[in-house]
C-alpha positions in Angstrom: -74.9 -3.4 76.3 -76.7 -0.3 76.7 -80.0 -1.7 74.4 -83.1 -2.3 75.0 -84.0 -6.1 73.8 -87.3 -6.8 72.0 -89.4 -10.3 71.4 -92.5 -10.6 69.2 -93.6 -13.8 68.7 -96.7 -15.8 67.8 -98.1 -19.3 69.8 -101.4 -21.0 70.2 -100.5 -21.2 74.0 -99.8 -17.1 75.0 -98.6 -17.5 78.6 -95.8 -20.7 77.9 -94.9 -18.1 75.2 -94.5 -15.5 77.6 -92.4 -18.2 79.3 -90.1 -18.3 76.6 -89.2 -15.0 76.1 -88.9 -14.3 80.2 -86.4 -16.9 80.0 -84.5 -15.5 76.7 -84.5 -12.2 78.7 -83.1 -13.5 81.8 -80.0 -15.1 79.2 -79.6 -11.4 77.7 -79.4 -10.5 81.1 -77.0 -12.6 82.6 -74.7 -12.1 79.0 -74.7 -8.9 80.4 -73.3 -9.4 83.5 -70.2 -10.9 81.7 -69.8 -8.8 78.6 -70.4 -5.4 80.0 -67.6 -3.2 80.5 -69.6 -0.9 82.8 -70.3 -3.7 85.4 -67.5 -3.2 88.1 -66.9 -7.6 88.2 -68.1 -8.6 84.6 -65.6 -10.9 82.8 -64.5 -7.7 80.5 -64.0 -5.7 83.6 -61.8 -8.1 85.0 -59.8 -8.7 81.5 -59.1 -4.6 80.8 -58.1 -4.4 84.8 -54.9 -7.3 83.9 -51.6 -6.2 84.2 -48.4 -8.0 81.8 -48.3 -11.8 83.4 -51.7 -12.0 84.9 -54.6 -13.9 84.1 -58.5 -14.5 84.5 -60.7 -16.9 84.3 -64.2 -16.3 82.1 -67.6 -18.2 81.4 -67.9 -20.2 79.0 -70.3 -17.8 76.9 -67.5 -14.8 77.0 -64.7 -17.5 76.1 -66.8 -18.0 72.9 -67.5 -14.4 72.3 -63.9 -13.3 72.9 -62.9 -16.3 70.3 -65.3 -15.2 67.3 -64.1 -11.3 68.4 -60.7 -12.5 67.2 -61.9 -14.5 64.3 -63.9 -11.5 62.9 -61.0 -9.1 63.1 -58.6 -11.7 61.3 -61.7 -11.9 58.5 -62.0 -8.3 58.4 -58.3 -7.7 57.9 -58.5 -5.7 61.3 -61.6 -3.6 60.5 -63.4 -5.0 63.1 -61.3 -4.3 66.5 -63.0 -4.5 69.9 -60.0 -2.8 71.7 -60.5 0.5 72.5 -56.6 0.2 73.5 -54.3 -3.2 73.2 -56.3 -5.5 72.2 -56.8 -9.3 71.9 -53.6 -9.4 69.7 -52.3 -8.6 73.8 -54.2 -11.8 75.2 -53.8 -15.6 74.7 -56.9 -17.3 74.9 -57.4 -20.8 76.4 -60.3 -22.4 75.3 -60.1 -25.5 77.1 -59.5 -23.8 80.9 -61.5 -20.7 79.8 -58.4 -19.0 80.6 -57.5 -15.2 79.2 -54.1 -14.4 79.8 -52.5 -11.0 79.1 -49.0 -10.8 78.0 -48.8 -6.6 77.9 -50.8 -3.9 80.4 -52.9 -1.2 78.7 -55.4 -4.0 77.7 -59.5 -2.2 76.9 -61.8 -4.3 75.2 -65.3 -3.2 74.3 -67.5 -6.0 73.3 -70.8 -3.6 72.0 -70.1 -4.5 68.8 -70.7 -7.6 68.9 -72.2 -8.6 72.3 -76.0 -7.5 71.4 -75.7 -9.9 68.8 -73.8 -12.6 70.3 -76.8 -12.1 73.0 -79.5 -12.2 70.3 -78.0 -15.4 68.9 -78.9 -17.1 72.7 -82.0 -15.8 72.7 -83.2 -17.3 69.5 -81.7 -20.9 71.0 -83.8 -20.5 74.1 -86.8 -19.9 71.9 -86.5 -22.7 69.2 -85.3 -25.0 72.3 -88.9 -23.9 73.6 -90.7 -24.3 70.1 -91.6 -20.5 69.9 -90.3 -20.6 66.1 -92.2 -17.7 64.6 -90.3 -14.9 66.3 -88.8 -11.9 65.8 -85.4 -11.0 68.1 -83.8 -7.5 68.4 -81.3 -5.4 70.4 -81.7 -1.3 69.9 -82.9 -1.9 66.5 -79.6 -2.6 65.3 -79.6 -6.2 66.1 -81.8 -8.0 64.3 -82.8 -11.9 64.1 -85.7 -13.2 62.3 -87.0 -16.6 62.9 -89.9 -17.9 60.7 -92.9 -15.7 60.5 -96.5 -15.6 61.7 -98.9 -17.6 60.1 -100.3 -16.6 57.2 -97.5 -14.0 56.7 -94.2 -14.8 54.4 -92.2 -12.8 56.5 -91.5 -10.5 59.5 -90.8 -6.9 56.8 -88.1 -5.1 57.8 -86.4 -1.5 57.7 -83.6 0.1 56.6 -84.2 3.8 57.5 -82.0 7.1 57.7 -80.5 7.5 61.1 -82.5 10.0 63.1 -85.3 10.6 60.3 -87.6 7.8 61.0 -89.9 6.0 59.3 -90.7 8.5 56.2 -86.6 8.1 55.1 -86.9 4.2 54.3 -83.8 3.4 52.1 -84.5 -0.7 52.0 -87.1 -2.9 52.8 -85.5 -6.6 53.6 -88.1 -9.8 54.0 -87.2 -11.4 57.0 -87.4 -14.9 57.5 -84.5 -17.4 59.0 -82.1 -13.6 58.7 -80.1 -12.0 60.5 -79.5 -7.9 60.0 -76.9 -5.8 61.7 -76.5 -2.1 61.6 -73.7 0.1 62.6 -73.4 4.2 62.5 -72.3 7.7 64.1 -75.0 9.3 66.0 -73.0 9.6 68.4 -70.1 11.6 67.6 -66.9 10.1 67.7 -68.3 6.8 68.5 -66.9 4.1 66.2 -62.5 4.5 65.5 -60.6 3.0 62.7 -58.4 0.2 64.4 -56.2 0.5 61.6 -55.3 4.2 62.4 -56.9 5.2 65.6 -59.2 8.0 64.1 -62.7 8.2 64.4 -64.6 7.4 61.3 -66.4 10.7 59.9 -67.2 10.1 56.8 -68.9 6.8 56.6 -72.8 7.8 58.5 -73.6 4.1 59.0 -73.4 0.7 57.6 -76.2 -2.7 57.5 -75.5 -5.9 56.8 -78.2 -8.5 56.2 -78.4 -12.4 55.3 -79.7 -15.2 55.6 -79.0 -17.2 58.7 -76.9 -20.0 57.3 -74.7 -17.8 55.3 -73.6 -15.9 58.8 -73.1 -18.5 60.6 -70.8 -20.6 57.9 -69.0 -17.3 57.7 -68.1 -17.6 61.4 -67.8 -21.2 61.2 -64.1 -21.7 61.8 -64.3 -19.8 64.9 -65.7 -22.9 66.2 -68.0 -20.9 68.5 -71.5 -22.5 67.1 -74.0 -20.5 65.2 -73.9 -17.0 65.8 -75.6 -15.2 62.5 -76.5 -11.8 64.2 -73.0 -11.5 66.1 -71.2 -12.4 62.4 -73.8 -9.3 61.2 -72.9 -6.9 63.5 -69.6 -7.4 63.5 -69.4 -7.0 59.7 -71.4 -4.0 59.7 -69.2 -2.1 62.1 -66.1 -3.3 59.9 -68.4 -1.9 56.8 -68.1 1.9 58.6 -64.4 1.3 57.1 -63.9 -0.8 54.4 -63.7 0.5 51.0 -67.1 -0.4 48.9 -64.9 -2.0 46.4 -63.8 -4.7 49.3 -67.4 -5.0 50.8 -68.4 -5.7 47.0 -65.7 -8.5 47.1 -66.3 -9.7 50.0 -70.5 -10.3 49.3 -69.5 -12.2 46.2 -67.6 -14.3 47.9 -70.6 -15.0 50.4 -73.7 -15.7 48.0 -76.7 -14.2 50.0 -75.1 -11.4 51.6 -76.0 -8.3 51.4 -74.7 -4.5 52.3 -75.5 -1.1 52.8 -73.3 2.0 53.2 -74.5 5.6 53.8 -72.2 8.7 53.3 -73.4 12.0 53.2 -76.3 12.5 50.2 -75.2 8.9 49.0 -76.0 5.5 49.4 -74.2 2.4 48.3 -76.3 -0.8 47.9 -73.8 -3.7 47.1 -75.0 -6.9 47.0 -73.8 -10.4 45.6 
């Protein structure tokens, strides 16, 4: 997933702590293993290497991720795509037998956009299954999930800062506490297309997404994939590099709580509910 995954977290015992978060890392890991399209025998690899007929079998965790993929383009209205080529609209998915079958060749899927998330949502599991509640979870700084904070504090504060200027070019500061924030943008040239047309977005420098944990995950709720608040935030975030502010204005009324972020050159668009 090409990121670099981050715990802090506070607890009265230091080393069952340490524990924890060796064990959320080893999930990240393995998530990795099966969502990477850079590892010759992940699950992608072996999905974007079918041919028109064939079929492959996948893990349980990158069934789930490949149904909430789908879910989140079909809320987006196809914003958020992660085909790089044919898509999932060129596989049929079966749940029960965790069974991807592709009925056209040419099939690339890319599962960044959503994967560090996805992979952030697991982590946070392993930690409240451990009772390491006062945590703070994040993937390349564009992944964020925030559990409950150190004591004494009312939150883990947060950042929303220029691309590339640091921390003297803060454009937000969000409280985080039971949130998820995701974060999308160009600093790499080229780097995120328009599904809808092909081209790369150019005009859009980068999008953020933040809310609370409950209203993510009812938004992916009928995916049926369980709670997954940062993988809903990133995805939306990447689909927010293309929507028109007028829809992402729409579209956080409808979800009370949610709030979104759009940067284009010398302006910035705070829309909230």
């Amino acid at each position: 997933m090409a990121a670099q995954f981050e715990i802090r977290c506070t607890h009265p015992d230091a080393k069952y702590a340490r524990q924890a978060a060796d064990y959320a890392f080893r999930v990240a890991d393995q998530l990795e293993q099966k969502l990477s399209r850079f590892i010759e025998n992940s699950d992608i690899s072996r999905i974007n290497h079918l041919s028109a007929g064939e079929h492959a079998i996948v893990s349980y965790e990158t069934m789930q991720c490949l149904r909430l993929a789908r879910f989140m383009h079909a809320e987006t209205g196809g914003a958020f795509d992660v085909a790089t080529g044919k898509g999932l609209e060129s596989l049929d998915l079966v749940p029960g037998e965790f069974l991807v079958c592709a009925h056209a060749n040419g099939v690339h899927l890319d599962m960044g956009a959503i994967g560090k998330g996805y992979a952030v949502d697991r982590m946070a599991e392993v930690l409240e299954d451990w009772e390491v509640e006062q945590a703070l979870i994040s993937a390349g700084y564009s992944s964020v999930l925030s559990l409950e904070p150190p004591s004494g504090s009312e939150d883990w504060p947060l950042t929303i800062s220029m691309p590339g200027k640091g921390a003297n070019a803060t454009l937000a500061n969000v409280a985080g506490r039971q949130r998820a924030l995701g974060a999308s943008g160009i600093r790499k040239p080229d780097h995120i297309l328009d599904p809808r047309t092909g081209k790369p977005v150019r005009l859009r420098q980068a999008a953020w997404v933040s809310a609370p944990r409950r209203v993510l995950a009812d938004i992916g709720r009928p995916a049926e994939v369980g709670s997954s608040p940062a993988a809903v935030a990133d995805a939306l975030s990447t689909a927010f590099m293309i929507v028109p502010p007028v829809e992402i204005k729409k579209y956080c009324c409808r979800h009370p709580g949610l709030e979104a972020w759009i940067l284009q050159p010398h302006l910035i668009h705070f829309v909230n509910r």
